[in-house]
C-alpha positions as a printed Julia matrix, in Angstrom:
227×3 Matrix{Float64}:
   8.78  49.31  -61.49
   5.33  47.45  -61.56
   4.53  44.29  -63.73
   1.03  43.26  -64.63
   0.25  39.75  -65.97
  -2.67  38.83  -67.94
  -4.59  35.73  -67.12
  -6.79  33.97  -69.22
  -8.52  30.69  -69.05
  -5.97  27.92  -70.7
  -2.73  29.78  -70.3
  -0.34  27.02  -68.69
   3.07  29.44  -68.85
   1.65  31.86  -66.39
   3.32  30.88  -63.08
   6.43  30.88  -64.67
   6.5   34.16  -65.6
   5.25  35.61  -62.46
   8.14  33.62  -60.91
  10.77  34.87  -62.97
   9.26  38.56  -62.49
   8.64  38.27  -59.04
  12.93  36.64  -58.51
  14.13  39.41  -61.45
  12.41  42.92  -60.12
  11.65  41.61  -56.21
   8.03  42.54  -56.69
   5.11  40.19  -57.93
   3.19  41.42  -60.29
  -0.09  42.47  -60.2
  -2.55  39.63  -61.52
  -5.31  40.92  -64.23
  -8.21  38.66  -64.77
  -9.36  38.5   -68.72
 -12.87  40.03  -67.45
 -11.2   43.28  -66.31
 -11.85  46.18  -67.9
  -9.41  48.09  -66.42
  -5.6   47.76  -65.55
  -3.84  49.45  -62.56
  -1.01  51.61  -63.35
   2.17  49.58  -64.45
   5.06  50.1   -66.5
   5.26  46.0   -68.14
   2.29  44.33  -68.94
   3.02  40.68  -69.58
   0.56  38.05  -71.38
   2.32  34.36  -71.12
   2.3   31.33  -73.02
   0.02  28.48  -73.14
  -3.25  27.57  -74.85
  -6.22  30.07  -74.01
  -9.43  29.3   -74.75
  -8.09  25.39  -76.03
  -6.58  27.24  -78.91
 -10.07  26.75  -80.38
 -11.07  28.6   -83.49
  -7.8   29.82  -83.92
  -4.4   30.4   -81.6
  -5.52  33.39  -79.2
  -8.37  33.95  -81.48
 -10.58  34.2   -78.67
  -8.51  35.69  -76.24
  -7.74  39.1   -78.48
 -11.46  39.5   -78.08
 -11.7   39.44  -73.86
 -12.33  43.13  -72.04
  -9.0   43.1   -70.58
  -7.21  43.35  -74.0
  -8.82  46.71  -74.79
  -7.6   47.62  -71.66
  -4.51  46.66  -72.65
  -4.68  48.28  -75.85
  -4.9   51.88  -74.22
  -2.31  51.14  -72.12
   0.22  49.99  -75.15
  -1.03  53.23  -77.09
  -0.19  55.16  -73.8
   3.38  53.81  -74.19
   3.5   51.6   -71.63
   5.45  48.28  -72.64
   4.44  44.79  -73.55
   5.48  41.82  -73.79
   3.7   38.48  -75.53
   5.08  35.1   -75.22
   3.88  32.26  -77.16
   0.38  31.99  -76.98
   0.98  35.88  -75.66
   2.2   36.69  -79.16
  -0.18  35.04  -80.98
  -2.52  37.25  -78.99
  -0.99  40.51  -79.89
  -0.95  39.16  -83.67
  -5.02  38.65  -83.36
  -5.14  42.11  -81.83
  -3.59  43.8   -84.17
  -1.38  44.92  -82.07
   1.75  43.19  -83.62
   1.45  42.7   -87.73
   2.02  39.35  -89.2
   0.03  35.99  -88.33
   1.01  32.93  -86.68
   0.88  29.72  -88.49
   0.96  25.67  -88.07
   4.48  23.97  -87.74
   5.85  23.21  -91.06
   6.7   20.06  -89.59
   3.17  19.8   -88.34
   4.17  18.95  -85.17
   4.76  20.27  -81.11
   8.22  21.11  -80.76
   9.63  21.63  -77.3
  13.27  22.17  -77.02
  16.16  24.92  -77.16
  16.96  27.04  -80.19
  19.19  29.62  -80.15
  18.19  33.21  -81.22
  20.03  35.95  -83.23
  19.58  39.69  -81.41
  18.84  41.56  -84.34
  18.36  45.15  -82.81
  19.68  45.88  -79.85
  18.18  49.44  -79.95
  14.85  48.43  -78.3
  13.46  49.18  -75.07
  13.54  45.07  -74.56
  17.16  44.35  -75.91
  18.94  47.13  -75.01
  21.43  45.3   -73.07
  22.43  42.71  -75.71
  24.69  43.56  -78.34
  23.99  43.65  -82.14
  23.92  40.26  -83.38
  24.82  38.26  -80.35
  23.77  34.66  -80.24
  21.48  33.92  -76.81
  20.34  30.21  -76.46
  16.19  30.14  -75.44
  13.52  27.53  -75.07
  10.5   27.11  -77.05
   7.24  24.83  -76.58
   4.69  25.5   -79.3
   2.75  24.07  -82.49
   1.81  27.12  -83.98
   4.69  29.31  -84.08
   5.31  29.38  -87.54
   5.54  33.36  -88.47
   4.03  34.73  -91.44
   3.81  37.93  -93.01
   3.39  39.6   -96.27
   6.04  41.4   -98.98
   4.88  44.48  -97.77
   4.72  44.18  -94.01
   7.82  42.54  -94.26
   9.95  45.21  -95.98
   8.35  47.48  -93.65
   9.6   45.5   -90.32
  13.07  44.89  -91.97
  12.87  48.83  -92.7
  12.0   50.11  -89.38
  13.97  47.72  -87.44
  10.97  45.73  -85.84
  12.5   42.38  -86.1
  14.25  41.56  -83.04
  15.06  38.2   -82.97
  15.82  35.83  -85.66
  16.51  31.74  -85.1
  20.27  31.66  -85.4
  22.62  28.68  -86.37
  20.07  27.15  -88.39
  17.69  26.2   -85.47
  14.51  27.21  -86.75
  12.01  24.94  -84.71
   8.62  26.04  -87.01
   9.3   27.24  -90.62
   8.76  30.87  -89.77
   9.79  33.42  -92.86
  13.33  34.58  -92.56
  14.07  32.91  -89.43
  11.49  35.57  -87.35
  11.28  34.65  -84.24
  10.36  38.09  -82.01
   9.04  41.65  -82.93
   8.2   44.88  -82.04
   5.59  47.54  -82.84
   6.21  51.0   -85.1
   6.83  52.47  -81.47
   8.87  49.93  -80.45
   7.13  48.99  -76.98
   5.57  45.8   -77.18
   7.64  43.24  -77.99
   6.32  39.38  -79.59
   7.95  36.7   -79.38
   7.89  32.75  -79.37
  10.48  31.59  -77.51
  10.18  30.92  -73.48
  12.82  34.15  -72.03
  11.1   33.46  -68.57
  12.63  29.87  -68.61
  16.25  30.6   -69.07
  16.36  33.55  -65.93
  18.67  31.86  -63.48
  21.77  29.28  -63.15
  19.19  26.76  -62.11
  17.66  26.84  -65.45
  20.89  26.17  -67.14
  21.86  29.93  -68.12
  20.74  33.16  -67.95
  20.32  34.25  -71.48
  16.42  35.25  -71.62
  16.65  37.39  -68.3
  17.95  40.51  -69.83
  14.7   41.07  -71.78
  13.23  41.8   -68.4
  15.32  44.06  -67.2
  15.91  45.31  -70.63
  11.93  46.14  -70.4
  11.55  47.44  -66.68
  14.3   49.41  -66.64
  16.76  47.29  -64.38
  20.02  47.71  -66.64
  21.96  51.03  -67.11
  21.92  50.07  -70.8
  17.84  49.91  -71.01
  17.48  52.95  -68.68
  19.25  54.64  -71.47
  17.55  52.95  -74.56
């Protein structure tokens, strides 16, 4: 299975998530510079977290809008899977790839710490390995990760099963509505989410609980090869 990862001026998360790429499927992944207009064939695309562009204007405002994410576009309406973290999902939001918006802390401040995280559907290509409703701990480091969506969009993600993760336990770091802290598209291949999986992939991080989205997404697990 080949990984791509996008890179992007201001993104401080990406050499942890080649890392835990390269130490989950043995292979580094491809690199794809935010000028590219093209990317090689891959089956995970991966855009990680951090600050492109300063967060200026607004949270990956200015990143939705570099060559490489019509590129990556194609590929996501091609079926090949995606994955946003952090500053990654605020991307897909501003792309339209992902519904919903991204908003200021309600506490108005940076919150770095560990929350723990409801699996919600367990029937996607990313969480296929988890079981309905478990609890899985996770890191987050953001300020804008507050999630926002409309009546409307939100009966429809509730409906179709596009919300994957909820903050469990009552460890909602940002205000987000109804506790949302990951989704997925209508097709159910890229995946959003806030929280840091790529920090919580070994014992030397303390647990393991973020590594099955990985394999979940390149195939690695019997249960994801089936999903």
């Amino acid at each position: 299975m080949r990984t791509a990862v996008i890179l992007l001026p201001g993104l401080n998360r990406d050499r942890d998530m080649i890392a835990a790429i390269t130490k989950i499927s043995g292979k580094p992944p491809v690199t794809v510079w935010q000028t590219e207009t093209e990317i090689p064939n891959v089956d995970l695309i991966v855009i990680p977290g951090g600050f492109s562009y300063g967060d200026y204007l607004r949270c990956g405002a200015i990143g939705a809008r570099m060559p490489v994410m019509e590129a990556l576009r194609k590929k996501a309406e091609a079926g090949v899977r995606v994955i946003g973290v952090c500053n990654g999902f605020q991307i897909l939001l501003e792309t339209g790839l992902l519904p919903g918006a991204l908003m200021r802390n309600a506490s108005l401040k940076f919150v770095c710490r560990e929350v723990k995280l409801e699996v919600t559907n367990a029937g996607t290509p990313f969480t296929a390995s988890y079981r309905q409703g478990e609890i899985i701990r996770c890191p987050v480091a953001h300020h804008d990760g507050n999630y926002f969506a409309d009546g409307e969009t939100l009966a429809r993600l509730n409906g179709n099963g596009q919300v994957v993760f909820r903050y469990a336990e009552g460890s909602n770091p940002n205000g987000s509505i109804e506790d949302i802290a990951g989704i997925v598209s209508e097709a159910g291949n890229v995946l959003g989410l806030m929280p840091h999986p790529e920090n919580l992939i070994e014992t030397a991080h303390g647990g393991t609980d973020g590594r099955g989205i990985f394999e979940n997404a390149l195939g690695l697990s019997d249960l994801a090869g089936a999903a």
